[in-house]
C-alpha atoms as one frame of an Amber mdcrd trajectory, in Angstrom:
protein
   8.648 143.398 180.686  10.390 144.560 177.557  10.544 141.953 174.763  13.178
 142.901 171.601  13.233 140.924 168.157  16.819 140.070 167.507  16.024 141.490
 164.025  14.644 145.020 163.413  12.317 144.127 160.565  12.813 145.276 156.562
  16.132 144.345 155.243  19.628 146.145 154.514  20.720 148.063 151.490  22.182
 146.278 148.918  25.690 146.539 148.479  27.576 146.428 145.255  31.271 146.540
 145.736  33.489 146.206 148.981  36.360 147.701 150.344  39.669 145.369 149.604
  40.274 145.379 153.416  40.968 142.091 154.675  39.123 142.151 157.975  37.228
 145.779 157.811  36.376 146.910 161.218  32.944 147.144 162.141  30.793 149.934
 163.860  27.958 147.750 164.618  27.495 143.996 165.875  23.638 143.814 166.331
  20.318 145.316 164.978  19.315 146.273 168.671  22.415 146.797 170.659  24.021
 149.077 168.654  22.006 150.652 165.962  19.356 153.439 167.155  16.199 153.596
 166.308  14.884 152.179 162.874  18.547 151.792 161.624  20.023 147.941 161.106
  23.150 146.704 161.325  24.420 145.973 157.845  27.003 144.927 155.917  28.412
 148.141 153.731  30.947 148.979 151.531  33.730 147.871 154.229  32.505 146.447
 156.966  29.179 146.635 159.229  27.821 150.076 160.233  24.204 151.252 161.213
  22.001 152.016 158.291  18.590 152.907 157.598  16.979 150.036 155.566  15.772
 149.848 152.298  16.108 153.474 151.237  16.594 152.909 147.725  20.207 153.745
 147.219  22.721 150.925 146.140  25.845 151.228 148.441  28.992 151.698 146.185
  27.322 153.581 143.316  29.640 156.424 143.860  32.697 154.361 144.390
């Protein structure tokens, strides 16, 4: 029996600025479903995509 948390632990970049999309499409919907390995689903600079957490980058630095 495989239990999964519905969380992957640590927590998500954080992002300064977002896209001025109304509705930005997301790549991701859950943490385990959709993001490989240690990656989370996060919010980013428009909409959610898999990221690795806490890396020490601010999302939207460069924008």
């Amino acid at each position: 029996m495989h239990v999964f948390l519905a969380v992957k632990p640590r927590t998500c970049p954080v992002v300064t600025v977002r896209c001025k999309m109304l509705n930005p499409p997301n790549r991701c919907e859950s943490d385990n479903c959709d993001c490989p390995g240690p990656m989370k689903c996060c919010m980013s600079v428009c909409g959610k995509e898999c990221l690795h957490p806490n890396q020490g980058t601010t999302l939207g630095q460069y924008f």
